[in-house]
Each structure stands twice: as C-alpha cells, then as structure tokens.
C-alpha positions as CSV (number, residue, x, y, z in Angstrom):
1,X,0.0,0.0,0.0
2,X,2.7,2.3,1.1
3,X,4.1,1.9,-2.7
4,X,1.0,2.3,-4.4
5,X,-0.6,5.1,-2.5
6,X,2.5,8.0,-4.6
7,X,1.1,6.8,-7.9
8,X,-1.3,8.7,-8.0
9,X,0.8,11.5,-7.3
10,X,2.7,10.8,-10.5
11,X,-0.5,10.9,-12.3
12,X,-1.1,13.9,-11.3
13,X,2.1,14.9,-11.8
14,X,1.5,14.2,-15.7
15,X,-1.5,15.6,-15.8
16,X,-0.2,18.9,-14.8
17,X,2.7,18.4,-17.4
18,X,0.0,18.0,-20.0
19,X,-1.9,21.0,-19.2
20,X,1.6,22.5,-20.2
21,X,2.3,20.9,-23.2
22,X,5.8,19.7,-21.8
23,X,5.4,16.2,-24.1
24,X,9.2,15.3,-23.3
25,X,7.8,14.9,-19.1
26,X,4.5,13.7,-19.8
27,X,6.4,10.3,-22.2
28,X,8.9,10.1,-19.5
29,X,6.0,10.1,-16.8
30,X,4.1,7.6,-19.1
31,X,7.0,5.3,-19.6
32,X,7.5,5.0,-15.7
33,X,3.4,4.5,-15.1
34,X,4.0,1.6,-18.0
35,X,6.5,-0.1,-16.0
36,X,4.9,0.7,-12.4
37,X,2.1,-1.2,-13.3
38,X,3.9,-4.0,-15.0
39,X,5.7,-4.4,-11.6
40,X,2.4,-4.5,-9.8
41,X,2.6,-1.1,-7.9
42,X,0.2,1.0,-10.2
43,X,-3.1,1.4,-9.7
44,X,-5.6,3.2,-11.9
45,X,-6.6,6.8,-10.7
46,X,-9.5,6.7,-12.7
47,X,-13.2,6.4,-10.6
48,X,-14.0,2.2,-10.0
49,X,-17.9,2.0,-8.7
50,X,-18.2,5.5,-8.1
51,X,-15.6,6.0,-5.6
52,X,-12.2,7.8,-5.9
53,X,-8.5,5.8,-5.5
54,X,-8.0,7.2,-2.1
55,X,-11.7,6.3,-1.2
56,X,-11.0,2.6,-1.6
57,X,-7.4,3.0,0.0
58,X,-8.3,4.1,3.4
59,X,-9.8,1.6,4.1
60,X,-6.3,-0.3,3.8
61,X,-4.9,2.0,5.9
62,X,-6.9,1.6,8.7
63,X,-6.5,-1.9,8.5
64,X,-2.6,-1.6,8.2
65,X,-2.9,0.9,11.6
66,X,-5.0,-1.9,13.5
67,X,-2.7,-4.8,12.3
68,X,0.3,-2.6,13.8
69,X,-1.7,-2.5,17.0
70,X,-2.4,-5.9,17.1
71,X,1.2,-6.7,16.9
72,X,2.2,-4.6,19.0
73,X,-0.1,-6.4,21.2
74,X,1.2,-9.6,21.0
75,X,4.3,-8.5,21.5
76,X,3.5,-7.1,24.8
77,X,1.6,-9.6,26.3
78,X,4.5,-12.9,25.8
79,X,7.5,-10.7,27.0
80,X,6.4,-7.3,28.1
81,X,9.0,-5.9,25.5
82,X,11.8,-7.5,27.8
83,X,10.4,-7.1,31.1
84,X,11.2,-10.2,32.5
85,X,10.3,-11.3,36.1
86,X,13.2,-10.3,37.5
87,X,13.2,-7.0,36.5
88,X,10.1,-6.6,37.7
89,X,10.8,-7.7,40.9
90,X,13.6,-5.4,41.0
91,X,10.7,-2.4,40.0
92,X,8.5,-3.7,42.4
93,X,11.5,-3.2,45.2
94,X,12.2,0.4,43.6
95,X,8.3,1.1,44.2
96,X,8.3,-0.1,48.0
97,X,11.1,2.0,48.7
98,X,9.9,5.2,47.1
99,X,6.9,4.3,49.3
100,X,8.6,3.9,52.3
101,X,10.5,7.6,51.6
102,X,7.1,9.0,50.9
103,X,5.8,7.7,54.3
C-alpha cells in the first residue's frame, strides 16, 4: 500500500505536465506509469464503482494501523518488550522504597 498510494501523485504529476504541453515529461512520466504497473505497484486513478482511488485505499490503511496495534499487542503480552520477572521484581522493590520515603 505504502508503494501504491505516490502513484497517484505521479498521475497527477503528468496531468499537470499535460496542461503545459511539456510532451518530453509527460512520455517520461508515461514510460515510468507503463512499467509501475507492470511491476504491480500501479493502480488506476481513474473512478471504479463510483468512488475515488484514495476512497477505496483508506480503508487499507486503517486496516494496516489496526494490524500494527495488534502486533504490538502480541508483543507485549508474551514478554512485556523485555520485562522479565526479574526485573520486575527489582521495580517492584524500587516502588516499596519510594513508598517507604514517601511515608
């Protein structure tokens, strides 16, 4: 997604170099869109059931923001991102004491 969401951007790009008649730009521009979507990165600006390209991607991006959650998630609750027990212990000693000063 996070390769396919600039081009767009390129697309647009072209279109502005069209509105200036710079026909050197706009075949370069074309020649990278060719190959873009012959790699699999390019996706067509143009409307698909009525909705816009960045209408159907955010979806995909919320998705992506949720799965990062989720794994962050995981991670935290099989190791605590390192905490082991006997660093906790050793917090949980740091804590009484700075009770104990407090009192």
């Amino acid at each position: 997604m996070v390769v396919i969401y600039p081009t767009e951007f390129v697309y647009q790009i072209m279109g502005t170099f069209i509105d200036e008649k710079q026909d050197n730009i706009v075949n370069i521009l074309e020649y990278v869109i060719f190959y873009m979507f012959w790699g699999g990165v390019y996706h067509s600006p143009y409307y698909v059931s009525n909705h816009a390209y960045f209408y159907n991607f955010y979806g995909y991006v919320i998705i992506l923001i949720l799965l990062i959650f989720e794994k962050n998630g995981q991670l935290w609750s099989l190791d605590r991102f390192g905490c082991t027990l006997e660093k906790q212990a050793y917090f949980k000693e740091v804590e009484d004491k700075m009770n104990k000063l407090k009192n």
